[in-house]
C-alpha positions in Angstrom: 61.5 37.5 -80.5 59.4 37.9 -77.8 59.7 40.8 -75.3 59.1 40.2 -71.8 56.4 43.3 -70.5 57.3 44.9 -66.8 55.3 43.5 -63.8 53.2 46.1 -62.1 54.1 46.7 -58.7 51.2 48.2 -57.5 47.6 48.5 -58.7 47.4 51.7 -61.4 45.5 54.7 -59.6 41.7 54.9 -60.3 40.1 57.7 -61.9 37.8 59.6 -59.2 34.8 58.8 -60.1 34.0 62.6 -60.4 36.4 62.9 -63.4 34.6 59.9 -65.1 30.9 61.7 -64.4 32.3 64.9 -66.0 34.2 62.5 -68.8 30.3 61.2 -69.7 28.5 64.1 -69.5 30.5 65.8 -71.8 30.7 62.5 -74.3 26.6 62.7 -74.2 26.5 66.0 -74.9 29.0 66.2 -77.4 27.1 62.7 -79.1 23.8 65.0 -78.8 24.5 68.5 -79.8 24.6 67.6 -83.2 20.7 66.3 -83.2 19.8 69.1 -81.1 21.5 71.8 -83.5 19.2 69.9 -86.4 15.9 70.6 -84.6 15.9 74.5 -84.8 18.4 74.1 -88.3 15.2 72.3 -89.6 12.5 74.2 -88.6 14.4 77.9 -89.7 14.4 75.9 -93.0 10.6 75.2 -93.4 10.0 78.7 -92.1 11.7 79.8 -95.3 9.8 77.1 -97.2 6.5 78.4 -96.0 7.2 81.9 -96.4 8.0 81.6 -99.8 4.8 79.2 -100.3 2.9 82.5 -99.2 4.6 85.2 -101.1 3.5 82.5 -104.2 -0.2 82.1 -102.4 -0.4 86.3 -102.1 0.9 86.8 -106.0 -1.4 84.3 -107.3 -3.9 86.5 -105.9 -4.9 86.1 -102.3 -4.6 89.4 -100.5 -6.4 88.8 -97.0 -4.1 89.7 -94.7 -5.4 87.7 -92.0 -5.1 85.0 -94.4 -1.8 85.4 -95.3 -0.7 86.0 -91.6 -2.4 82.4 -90.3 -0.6 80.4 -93.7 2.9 81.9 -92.4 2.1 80.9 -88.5 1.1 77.5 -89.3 3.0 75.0 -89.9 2.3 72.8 -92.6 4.9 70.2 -92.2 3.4 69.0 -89.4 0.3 68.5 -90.7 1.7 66.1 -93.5 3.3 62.6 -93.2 6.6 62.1 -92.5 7.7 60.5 -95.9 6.8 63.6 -97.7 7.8 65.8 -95.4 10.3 67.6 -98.4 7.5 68.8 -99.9 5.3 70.1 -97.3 5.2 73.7 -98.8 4.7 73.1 -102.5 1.8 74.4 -103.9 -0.1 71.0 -104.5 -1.7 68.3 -102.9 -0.5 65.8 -100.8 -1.6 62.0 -99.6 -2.7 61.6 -95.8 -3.7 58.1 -96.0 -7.3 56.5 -96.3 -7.3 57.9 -100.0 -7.6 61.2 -99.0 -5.4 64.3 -99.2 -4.2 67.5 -97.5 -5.3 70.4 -100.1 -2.8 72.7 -102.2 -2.0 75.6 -100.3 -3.6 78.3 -103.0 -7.1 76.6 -103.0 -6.1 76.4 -98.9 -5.9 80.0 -98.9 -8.4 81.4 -101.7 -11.3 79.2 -99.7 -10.1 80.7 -96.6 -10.4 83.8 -97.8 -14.0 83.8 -99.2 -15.4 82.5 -96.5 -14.6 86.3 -95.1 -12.9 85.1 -91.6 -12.9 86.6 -88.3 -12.0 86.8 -84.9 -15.6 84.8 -83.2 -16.3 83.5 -86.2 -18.6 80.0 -85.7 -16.8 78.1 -88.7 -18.1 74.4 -90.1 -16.0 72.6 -91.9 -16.6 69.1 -93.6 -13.3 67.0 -94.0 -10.9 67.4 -91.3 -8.4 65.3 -93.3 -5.1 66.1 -91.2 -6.6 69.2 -89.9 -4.6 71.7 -91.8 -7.7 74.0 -93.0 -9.1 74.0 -88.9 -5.7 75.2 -88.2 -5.5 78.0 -90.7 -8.8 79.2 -89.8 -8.2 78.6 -85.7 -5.3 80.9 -86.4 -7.4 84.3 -87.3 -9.6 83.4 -84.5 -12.2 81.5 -85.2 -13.9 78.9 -83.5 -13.9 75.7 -85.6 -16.0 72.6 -85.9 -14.7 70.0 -88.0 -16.3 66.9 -88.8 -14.3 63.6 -90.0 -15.6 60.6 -91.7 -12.5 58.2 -91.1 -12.3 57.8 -87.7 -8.5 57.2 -87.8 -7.9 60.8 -89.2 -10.7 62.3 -86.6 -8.6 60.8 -83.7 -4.7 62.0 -85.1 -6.1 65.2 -86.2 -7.9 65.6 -82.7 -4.0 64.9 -80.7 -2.1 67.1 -83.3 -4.2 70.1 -83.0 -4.5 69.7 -79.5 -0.8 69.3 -79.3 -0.1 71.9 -81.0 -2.0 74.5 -79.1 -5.3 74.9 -81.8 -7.3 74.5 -78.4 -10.5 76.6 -80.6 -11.2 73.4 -83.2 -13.2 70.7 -81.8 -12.9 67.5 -83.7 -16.0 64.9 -84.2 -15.7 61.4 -85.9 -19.2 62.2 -88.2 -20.8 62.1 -91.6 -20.6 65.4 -92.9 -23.7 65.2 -94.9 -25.6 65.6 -91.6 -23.5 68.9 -90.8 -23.7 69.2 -86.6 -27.2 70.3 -86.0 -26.2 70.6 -82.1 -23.5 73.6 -82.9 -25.6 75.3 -86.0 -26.3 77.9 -87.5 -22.6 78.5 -88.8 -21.6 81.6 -89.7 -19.9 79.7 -92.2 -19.3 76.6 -93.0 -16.7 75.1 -95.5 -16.5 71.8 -97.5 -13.2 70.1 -98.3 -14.2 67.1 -100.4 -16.4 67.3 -103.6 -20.2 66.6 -103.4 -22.4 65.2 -106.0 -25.0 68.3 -104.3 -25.2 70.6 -102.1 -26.1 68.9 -98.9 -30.0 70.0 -97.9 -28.9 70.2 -93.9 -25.7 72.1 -94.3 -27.5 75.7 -96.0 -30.6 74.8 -93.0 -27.0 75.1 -90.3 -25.7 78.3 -92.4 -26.4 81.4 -90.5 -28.5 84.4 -92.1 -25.5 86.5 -94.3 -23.3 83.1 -93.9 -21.3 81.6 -96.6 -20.7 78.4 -97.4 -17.9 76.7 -100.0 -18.1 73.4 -101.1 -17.1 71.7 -104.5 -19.8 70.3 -106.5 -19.4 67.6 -109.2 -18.1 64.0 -109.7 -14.6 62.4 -108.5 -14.0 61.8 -112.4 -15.9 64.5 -114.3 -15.8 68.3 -114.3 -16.0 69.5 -110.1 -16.9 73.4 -109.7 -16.3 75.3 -106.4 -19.5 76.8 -105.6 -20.3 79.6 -103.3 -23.3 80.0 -101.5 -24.7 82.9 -99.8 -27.2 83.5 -97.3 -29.3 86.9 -97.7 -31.2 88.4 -94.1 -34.2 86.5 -94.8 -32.5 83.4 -94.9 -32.8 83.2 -98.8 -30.0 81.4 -100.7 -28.0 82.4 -103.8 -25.2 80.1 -105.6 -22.1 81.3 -107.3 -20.0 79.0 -109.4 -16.5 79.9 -108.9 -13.2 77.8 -111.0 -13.1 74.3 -111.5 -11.5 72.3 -108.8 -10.1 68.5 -108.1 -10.9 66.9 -104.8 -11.2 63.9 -103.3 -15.1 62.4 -103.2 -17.0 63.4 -100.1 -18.5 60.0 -98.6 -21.2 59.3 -96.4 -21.4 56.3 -93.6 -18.6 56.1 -91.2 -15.5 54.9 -91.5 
């Protein structure tokens, strides 16, 4: 059985248009406070992920505490892709693309703190990668120039440091066998990718009393971290200190 629906007599009153502003701005807001609520939800989370990534980086034997202070202000995450984002602040390595990889955070620190850092410090370092190390050392103070051999990392390292406020590194698409004679002598300069030898022209930029760090050894054999030290006179001294794995420093552009 059908049933037969009234006939309106009159047009239904409209909604002031006023009530239906109100009616979307709260809809959008209620639709968006969830993904707003995430951002700082997610970032209190990796600030407990990278503190705990220091306490491990401090009990494994790095006590600088200017060291220690720049790991727990920078953040890490956003120096790594987005896919392995969930393990931004475990102590290993990590892929950034082009075969090459952000470095464990340990090795991160211990280099960091050899190289003796300080406010004014004139800091070189070979293999920007993501820019992760620039950004730890731009954090104590120092004034960083990194050099990059794949032009596609040079330019994303380049916007995310600028981006997020590291205006002390400068960023160069180079080969960092050539070091950057225009900015030399270095107070210190650091290498991120393992060398066959210790490049002739980067201990000719190190400063008098610099330091400079760079692993020595091939991509498949035994790879040594080796410290080098300036004396007054400009003499230098090596220092082999624990076996290392990194990625192959390269020479010709990318």
């Amino acid at each position: 059985m059908s049933v037969m629906q009234p006939r309106l007599t009159q047009a239904p009153p409209r909604a002031c248009p006023v009530v239906w502003c109100a009616i979307l701005v709260v809809s959008l807001l209620a639709g968006a406070a969830p993904a707003a609520q995430a951002v700082p939800a997610r970032e209190a989370r990796f600030a407990k992920e990278r503190d705990a990534m220091v306490r491990l980086i401090e009990k494994n034997g790095v006590r600088d505490s200017a060291t220690l202070a720049a790991l727990r202000s920078v953040p890490r995450h956003r120096f790594v892709p987005e896919e392995h984002l969930g393990r931004a602040y475990g102590d290993h390595p990590l892929p950034i693309g082009y075969g090459q990889t952000i470095s464990q955070p340990y090795i991160v620190g211990y280099m960091t703190e050899l190289l003796g850092p300080r406010p004014g410090m004139r800091v070189l370092e070979v293999g920007t990668g993501s820019g992760y190390q620039a950004a730890v050392l731009a954090a104590i103070g120092c004034r960083v120039y990194t050099v990059e051999i794949f032009e596609a990392l040079a330019s994303s390292s380049r916007r995310r440091l600028r981006e997020l406020g590291y205006a002390s590194v400068t960023v160069r698409h180079g080969d960092g066998n050539e070091g950057w004679p225009e900015e030399a002598p270095f107070d210190a300069i650091i290498v991120t990718a393992a060398a066959g030898y210790i490049p002739p022209k980067l201990i000719e930029q190190l400063h008098p009393r610099g330091r400079l760090l760079i692993p020595v050894g091939s991509v498949y054999g035994v790879q040594n971290l080796i410290l080098v030290e300036k004396d007054a006179k400009g003499r230098a001294r090596t220092q082999s200190l624990l076996p290392v794995r990194f990625v192959p420093m390269l020479s010709g552009l990318r």
